[in-house]
C-alpha positions as CSV (number, residue, x, y, z in Angstrom):
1,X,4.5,-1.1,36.3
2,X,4.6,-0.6,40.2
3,X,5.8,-3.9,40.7
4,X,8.4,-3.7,38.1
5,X,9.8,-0.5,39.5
6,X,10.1,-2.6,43.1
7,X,12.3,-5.2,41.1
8,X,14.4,-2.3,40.2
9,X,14.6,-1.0,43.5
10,X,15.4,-4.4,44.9
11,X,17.7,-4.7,42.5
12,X,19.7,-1.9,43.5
13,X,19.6,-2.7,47.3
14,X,21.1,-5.9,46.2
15,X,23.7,-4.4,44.8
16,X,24.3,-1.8,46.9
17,X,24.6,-4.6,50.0
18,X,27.5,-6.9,47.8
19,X,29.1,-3.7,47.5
20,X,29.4,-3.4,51.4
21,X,30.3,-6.1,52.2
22,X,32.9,-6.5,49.4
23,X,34.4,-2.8,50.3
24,X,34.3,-5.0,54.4
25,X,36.5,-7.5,53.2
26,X,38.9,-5.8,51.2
27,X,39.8,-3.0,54.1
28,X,40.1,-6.2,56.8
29,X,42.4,-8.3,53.7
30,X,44.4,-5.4,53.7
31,X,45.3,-5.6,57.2
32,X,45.7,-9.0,57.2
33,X,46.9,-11.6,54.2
34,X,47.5,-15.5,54.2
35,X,51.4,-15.8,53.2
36,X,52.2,-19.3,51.7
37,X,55.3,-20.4,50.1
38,X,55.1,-18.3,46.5
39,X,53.4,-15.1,48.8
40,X,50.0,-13.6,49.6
41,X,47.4,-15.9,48.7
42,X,44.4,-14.0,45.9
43,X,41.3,-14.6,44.9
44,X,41.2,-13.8,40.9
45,X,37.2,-13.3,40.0
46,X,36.9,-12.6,36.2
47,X,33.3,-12.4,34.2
48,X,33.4,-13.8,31.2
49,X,31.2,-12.3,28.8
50,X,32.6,-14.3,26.1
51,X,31.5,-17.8,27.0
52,X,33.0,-19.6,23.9
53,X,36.1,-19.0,24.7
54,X,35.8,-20.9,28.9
55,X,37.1,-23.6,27.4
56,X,40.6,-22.6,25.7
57,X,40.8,-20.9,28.4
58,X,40.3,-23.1,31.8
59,X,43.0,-25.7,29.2
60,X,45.4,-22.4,29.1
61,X,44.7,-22.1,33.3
62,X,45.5,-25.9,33.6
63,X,49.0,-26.1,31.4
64,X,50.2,-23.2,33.0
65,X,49.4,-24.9,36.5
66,X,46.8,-22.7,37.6
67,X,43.9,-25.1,38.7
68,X,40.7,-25.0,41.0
69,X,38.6,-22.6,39.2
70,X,35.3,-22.7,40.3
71,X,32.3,-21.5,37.4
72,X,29.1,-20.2,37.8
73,X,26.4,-19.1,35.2
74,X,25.5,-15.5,35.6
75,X,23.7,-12.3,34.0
76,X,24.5,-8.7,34.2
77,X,22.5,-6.0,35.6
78,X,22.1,-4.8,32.0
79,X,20.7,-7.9,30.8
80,X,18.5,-8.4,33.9
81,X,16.8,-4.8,33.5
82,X,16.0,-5.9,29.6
83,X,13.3,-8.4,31.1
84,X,11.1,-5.9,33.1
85,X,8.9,-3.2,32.2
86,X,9.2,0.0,32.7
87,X,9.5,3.2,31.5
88,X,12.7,4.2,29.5
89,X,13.1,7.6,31.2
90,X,13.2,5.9,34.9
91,X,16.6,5.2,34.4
92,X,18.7,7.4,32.9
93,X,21.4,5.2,31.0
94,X,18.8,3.2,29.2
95,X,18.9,4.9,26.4
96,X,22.9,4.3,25.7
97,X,23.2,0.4,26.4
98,X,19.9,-0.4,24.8
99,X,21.3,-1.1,21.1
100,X,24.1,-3.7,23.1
101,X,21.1,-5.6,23.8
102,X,19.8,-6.6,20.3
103,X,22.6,-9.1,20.2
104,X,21.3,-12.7,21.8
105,X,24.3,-14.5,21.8
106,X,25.7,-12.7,25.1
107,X,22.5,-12.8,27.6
108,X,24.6,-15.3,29.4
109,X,28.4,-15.1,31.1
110,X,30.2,-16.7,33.5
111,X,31.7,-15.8,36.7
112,X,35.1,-17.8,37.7
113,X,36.9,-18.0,40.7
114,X,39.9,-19.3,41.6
115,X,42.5,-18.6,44.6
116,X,45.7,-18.1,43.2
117,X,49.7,-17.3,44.7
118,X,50.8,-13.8,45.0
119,X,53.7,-15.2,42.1
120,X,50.7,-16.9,39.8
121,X,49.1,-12.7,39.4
122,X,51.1,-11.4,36.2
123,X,50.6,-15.3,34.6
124,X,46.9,-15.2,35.2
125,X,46.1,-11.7,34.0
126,X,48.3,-12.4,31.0
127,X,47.1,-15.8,29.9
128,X,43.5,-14.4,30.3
129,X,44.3,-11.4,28.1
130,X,46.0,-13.5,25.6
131,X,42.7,-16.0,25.1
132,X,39.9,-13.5,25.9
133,X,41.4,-10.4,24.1
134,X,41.0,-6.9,25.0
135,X,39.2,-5.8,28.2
136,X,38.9,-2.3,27.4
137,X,36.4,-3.5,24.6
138,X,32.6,-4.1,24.9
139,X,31.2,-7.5,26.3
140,X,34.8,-9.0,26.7
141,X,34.2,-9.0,30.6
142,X,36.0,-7.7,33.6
143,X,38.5,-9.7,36.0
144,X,39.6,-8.1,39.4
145,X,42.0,-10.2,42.6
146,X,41.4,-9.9,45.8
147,X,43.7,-9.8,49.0
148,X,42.6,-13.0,50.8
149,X,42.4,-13.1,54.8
150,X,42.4,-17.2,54.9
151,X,42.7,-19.9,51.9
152,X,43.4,-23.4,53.0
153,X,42.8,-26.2,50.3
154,X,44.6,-28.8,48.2
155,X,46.9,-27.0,45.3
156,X,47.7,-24.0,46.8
157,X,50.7,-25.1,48.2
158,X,53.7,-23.7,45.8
């Protein structure tokens, strides 16, 4: 159980350190922004928790010009926690996302990327809505942007 607990802890150092050093860079891209022709340049970072709809929805990206998504396979904290042991009352919200976990068709999501125009924000947010549905609902997922300090690449010209 010891060693569990240490996974936990890790965990949660983990977690806290991404947290720094994504609070870092979004005080210094703030103070400084990459302008290209169409504005600011973003980075839009959405987890999808609903994997079989990636498809419809890179096509939906791509017809609406918005290309250069990059997709990795990742796993919530949630879902993480459900493989070790430990005691239910060592963490205190256990008890209320337990009965989320019973449903094996989610253990999985997927964590896109893609640096977008200042002008390509509303389309992006609004195509995503329109495939994946509602994100104020359980295990849609959760998409954020990010005020970039450099972005130099093929596409993101205007």
């Amino acid at each position: 159980m010891k060693g569990s607990l240490t996974n936990v802890g890790l965990s949660f150092l983990c977690a806290g350190f991404y947290i720094l050093t994504f609070l870092h860079l979004y005080y210094y891209a703030l103070h400084a922004g990459v302008e290209r022709n169409g504005g600011f340049m973003k980075l839009f970072v959405l987890i999808l928790n609903q994997t079989e709809k990636l498809d419809d929805l890179m096509v939906s990206y791509a017809k609406e010009e918005i290309c250069g998504a990059t997709i990795l396979d990742s796993t919530g904290m949630v879902r993480e926690l459900s493989g070790l042991r430990f005691h239910e009352e060592e963490i205190p919200f256990w008890g209320s996302v337990r009965k989320f976990l019973n449903n094996e068709d989610h253990k999985k999501s997927k964590t896109i990327f893609t640096v977008i125009r200042d002008d390509q924000k509303d389309k992006i947010i609004r195509i995503t809505e329109e495939v994946v549905g509602d994100f104020t609902k359980p295990d849609t997922g959760i998409m954020f942007i990010i005020p970039l300090d450099f972005a130099r690449g093929k596409g993101l010209e205007k």
